[in-house]
SELUM-380122 format. One record per residue (C-alpha): residue number from 1; residue in one letter; x, y, z. Coordinates in Angstrom, 2 decimals. Each point is the difference from the previous one (the first is absolute). Layout:
BEGIN
pt pos: NUM	code: a	c1: X	c2: Y	c3: Z
...
//
This chain:
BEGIN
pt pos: 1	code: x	c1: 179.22	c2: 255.24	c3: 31.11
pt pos: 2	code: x	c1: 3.48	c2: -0.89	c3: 0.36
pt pos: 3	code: x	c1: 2.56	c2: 0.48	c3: -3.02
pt pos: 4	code: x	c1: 1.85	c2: -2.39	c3: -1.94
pt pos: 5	code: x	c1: 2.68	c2: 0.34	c3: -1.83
pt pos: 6	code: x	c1: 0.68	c2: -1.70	c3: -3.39
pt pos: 7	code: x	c1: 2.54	c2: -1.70	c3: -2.08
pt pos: 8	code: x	c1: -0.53	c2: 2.80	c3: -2.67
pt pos: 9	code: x	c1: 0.13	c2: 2.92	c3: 2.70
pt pos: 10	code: x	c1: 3.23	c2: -1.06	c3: 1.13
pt pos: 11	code: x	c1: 1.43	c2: -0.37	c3: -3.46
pt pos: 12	code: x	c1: -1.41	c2: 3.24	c3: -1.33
pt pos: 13	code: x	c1: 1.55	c2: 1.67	c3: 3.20
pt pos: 14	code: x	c1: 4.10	c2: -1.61	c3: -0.26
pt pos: 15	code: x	c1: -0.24	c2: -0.05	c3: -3.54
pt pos: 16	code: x	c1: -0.63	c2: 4.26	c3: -0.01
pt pos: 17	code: x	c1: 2.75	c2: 0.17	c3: 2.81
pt pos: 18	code: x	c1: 2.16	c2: -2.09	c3: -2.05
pt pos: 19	code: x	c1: -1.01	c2: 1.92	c3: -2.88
pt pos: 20	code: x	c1: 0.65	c2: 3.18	c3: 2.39
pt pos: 21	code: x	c1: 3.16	c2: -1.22	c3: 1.21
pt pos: 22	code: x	c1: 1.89	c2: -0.79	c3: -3.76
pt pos: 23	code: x	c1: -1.02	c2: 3.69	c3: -1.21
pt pos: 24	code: x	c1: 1.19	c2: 1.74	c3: 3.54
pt pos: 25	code: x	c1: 3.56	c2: -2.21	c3: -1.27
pt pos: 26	code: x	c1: -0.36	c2: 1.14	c3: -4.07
pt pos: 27	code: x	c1: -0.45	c2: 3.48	c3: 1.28
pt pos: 28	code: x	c1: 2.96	c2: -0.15	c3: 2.24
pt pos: 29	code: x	c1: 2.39	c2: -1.04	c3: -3.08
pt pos: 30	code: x	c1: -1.67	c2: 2.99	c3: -1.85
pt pos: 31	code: x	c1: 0.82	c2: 2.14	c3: 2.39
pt pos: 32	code: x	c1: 2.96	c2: -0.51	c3: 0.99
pt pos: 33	code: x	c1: 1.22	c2: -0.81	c3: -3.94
pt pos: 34	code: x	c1: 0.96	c2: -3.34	c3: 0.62
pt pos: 35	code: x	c1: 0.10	c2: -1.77	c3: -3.28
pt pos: 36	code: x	c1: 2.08	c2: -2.70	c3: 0.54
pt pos: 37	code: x	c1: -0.65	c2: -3.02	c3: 2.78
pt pos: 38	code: x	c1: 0.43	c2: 1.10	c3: 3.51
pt pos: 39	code: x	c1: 0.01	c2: -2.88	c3: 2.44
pt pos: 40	code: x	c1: -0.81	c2: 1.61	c3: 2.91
pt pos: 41	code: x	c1: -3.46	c2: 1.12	c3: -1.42
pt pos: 42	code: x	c1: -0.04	c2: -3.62	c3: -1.74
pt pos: 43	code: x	c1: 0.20	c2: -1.59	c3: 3.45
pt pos: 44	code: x	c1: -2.60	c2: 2.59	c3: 1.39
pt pos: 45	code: x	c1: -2.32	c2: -0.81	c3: -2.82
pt pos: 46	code: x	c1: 0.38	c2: -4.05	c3: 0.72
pt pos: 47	code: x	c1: -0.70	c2: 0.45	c3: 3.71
pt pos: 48	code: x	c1: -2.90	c2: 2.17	c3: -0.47
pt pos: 49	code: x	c1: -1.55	c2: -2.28	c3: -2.46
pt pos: 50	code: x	c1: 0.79	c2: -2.84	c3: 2.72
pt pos: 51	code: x	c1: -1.56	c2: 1.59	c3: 2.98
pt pos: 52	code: x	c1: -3.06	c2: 1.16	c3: -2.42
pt pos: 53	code: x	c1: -0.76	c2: -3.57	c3: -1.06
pt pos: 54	code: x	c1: 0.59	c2: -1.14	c3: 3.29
pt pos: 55	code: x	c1: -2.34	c2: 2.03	c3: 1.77
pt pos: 56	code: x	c1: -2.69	c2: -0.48	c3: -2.87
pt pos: 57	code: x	c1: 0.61	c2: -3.69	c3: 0.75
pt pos: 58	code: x	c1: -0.22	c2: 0.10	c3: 3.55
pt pos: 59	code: x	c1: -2.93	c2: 2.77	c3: -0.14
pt pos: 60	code: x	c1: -2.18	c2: -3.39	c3: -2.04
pt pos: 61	code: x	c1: 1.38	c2: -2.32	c3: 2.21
pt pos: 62	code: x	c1: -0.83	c2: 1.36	c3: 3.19
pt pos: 63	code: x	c1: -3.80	c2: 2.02	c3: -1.01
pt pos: 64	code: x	c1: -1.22	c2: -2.12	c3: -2.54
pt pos: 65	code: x	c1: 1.21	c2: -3.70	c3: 0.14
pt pos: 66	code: x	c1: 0.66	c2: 0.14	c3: 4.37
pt pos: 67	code: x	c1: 3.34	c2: -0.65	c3: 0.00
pt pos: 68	code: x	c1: 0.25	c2: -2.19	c3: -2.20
pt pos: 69	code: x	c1: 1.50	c2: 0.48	c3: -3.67
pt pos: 70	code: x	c1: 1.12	c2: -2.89	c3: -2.33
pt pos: 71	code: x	c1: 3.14	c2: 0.47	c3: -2.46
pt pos: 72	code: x	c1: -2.36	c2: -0.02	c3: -2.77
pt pos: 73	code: x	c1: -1.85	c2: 2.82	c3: 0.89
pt pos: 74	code: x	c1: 3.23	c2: 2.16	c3: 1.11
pt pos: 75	code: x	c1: 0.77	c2: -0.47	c3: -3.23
pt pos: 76	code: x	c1: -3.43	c2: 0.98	c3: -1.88
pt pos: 77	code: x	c1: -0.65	c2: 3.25	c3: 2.32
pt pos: 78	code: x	c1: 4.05	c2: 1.22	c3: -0.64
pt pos: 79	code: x	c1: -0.14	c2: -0.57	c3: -3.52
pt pos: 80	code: x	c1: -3.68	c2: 1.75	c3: -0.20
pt pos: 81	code: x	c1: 1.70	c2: 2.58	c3: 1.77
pt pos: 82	code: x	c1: 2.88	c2: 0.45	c3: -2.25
pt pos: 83	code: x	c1: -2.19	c2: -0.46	c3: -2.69
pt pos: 84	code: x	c1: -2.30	c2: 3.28	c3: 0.65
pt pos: 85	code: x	c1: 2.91	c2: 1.60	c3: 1.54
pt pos: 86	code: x	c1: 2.09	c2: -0.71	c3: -2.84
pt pos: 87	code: x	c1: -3.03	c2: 1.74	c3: -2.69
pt pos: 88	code: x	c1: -0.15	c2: 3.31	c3: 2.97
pt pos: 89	code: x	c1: 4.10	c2: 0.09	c3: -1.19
pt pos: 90	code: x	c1: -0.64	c2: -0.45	c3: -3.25
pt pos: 91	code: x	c1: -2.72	c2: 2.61	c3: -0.57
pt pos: 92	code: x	c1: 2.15	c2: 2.53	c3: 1.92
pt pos: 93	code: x	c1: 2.77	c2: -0.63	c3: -2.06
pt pos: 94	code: x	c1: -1.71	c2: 0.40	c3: -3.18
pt pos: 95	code: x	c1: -1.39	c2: 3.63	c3: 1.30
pt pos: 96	code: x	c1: 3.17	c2: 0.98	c3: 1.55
pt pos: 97	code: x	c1: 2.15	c2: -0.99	c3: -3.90
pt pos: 98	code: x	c1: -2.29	c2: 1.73	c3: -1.79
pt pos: 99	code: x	c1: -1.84	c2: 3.09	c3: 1.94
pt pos: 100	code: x	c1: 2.44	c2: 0.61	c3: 2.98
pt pos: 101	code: x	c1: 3.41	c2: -0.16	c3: -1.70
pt pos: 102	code: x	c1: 0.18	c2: -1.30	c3: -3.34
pt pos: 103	code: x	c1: 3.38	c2: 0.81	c3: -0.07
pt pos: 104	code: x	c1: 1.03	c2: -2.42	c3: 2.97
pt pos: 105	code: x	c1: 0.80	c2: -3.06	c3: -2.46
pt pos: 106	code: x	c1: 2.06	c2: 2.60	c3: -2.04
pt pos: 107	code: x	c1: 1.97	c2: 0.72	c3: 3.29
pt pos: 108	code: x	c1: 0.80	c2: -3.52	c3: 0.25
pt pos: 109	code: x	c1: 1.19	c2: -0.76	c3: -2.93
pt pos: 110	code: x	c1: 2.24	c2: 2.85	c3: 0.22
pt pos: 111	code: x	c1: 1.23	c2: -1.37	c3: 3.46
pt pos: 112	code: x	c1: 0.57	c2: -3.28	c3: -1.84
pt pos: 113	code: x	c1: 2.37	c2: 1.35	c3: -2.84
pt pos: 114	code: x	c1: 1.74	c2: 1.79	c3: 2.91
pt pos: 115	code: x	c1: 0.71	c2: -3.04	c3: 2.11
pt pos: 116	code: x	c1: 1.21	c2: -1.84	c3: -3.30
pt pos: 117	code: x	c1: 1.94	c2: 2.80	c3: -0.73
pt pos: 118	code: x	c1: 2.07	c2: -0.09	c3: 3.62
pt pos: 119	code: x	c1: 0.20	c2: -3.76	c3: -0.96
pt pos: 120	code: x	c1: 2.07	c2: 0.42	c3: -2.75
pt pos: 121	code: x	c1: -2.44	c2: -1.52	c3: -2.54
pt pos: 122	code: x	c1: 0.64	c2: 1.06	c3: -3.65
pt pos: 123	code: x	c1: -2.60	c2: 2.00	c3: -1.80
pt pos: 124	code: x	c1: -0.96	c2: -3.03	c3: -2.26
pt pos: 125	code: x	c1: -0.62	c2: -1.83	c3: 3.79
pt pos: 126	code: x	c1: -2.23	c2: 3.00	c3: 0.87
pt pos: 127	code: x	c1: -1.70	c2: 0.28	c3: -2.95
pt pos: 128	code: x	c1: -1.09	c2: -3.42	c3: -0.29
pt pos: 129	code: x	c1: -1.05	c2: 0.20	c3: 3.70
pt pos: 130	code: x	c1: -1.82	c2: 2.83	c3: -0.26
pt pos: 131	code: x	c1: -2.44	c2: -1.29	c3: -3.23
pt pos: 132	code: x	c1: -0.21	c2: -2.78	c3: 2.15
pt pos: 133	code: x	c1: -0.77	c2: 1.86	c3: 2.98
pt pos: 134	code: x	c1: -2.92	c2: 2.07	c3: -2.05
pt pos: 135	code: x	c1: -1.68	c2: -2.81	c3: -1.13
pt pos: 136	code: x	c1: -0.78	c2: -0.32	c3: 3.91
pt pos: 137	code: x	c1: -0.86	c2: 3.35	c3: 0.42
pt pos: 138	code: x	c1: -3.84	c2: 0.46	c3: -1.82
pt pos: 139	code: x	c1: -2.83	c2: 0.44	c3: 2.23
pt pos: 140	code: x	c1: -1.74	c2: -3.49	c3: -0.69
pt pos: 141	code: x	c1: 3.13	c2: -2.25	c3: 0.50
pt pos: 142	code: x	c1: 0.81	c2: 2.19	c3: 3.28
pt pos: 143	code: x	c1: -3.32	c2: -0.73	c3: 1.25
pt pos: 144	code: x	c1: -0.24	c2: -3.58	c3: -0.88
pt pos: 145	code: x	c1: 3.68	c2: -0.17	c3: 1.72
pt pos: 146	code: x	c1: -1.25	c2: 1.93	c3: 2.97
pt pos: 147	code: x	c1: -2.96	c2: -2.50	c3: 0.94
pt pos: 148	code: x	c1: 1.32	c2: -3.36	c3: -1.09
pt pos: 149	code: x	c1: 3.64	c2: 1.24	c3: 2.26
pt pos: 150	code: x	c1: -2.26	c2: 1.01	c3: 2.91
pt pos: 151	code: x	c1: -1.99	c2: -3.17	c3: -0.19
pt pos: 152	code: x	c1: 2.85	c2: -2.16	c3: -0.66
pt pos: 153	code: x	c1: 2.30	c2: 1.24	c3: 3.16
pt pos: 154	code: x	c1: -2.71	c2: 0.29	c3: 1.94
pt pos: 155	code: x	c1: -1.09	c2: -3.55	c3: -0.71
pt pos: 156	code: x	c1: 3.11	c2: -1.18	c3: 1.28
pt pos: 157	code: x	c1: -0.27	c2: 1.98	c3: 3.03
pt pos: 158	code: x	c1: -3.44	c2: -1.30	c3: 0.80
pt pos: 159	code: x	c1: 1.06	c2: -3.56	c3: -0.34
pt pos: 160	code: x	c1: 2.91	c2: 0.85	c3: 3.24
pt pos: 161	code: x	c1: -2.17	c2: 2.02	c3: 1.74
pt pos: 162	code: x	c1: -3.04	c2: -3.00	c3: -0.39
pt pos: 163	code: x	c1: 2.10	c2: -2.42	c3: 2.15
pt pos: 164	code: x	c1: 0.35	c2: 2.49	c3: 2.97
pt pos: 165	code: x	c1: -3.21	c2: 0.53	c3: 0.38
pt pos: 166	code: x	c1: -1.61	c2: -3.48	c3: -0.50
pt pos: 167	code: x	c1: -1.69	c2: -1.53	c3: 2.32
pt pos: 168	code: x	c1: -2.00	c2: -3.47	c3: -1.42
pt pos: 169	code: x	c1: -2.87	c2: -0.68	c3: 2.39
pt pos: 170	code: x	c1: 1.58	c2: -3.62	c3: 0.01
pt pos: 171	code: x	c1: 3.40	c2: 1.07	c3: 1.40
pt pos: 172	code: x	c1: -1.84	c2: 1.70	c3: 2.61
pt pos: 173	code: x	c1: -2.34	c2: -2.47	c3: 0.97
pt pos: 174	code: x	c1: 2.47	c2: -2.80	c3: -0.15
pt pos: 175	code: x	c1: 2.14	c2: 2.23	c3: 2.36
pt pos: 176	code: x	c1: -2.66	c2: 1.32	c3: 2.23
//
């Protein structure tokens, strides 16, 4: 009996790669201590997410709909893979702020008040920054943050990656 693959399969599969892919980058910054925005590992993390979502797209176009993929559903199989992706990250992040280093957000902080400090900023500045800065910091608002960011950015990037790898049956026929 031959073996077909599904809308869902394909989803489930780039959204844990995607999932996969965002923790491999989180661990890197723990790793290596990097606190602040790096743009190198921000540009790595954008193309990854790009090539992921294209080759779930492409992976639906080509073995489920032959070839054939509208915008529309680009857009609903990027976003569903986000989506899932996107509650992978979350989950992780939760474990990792609260079992694997709860002391991580802590470190931050403490980066922050340093990088304010090299700026010159007075200690009123910092102060009121850092209360501000805390308010951010508690497990439920970091999680909430976590997802909706992840499903936000990743929204966007499905909506660019959904035109490259359209292909209306229309256009083709009319073309054929």
């Amino acid at each position: 009996m031959e073996q077909h693959t599904t809308t869902k399969q394909v989803i489930t599969k780039f959204a844990i790669i995607y999932a996969l892919a965002n923790i491999g980058f989180t661990l890197v910054t723990y790793i290596l201590e990097i606190y602040q925005n790096s743009a190198l590992l921000t540009v790595l993390t954008i193309a990854t997410n790009i090539a992921i979502l294209f080759f779930g797209l492409k992976t639906r176009k080509n073995e489920i709909e032959s070839g054939h993929l509208t915008y529309g559903q680009g857009v609903g199989t990027g976003i569903a893979i986000v989506a899932v992706g996107a509650l992978i990250l979350t989950a992780y992040t939760v474990i990792f702020n609260n079992y694997i280093d709860p002391d991580y957000m802590k470190n931050i902080m403490q980066s922050t008040k340093a990088n304010m400090l090299e700026k010159g900023m007075t200690d009123e500045q910092i102060e009121g920054a850092m209360k501000m800065t805390e308010m951010f910091m508690n497990p439920v608002f970091n999680a909430f943050v976590t997802y909706f960011s992840s499903l936000f950015f990743g929204s966007l990037l499905t909506l660019l990656v959904a035109i490259f790898t359209r292909n209306n049956k229309l256009n083709s026929e009319v073309h054929a």
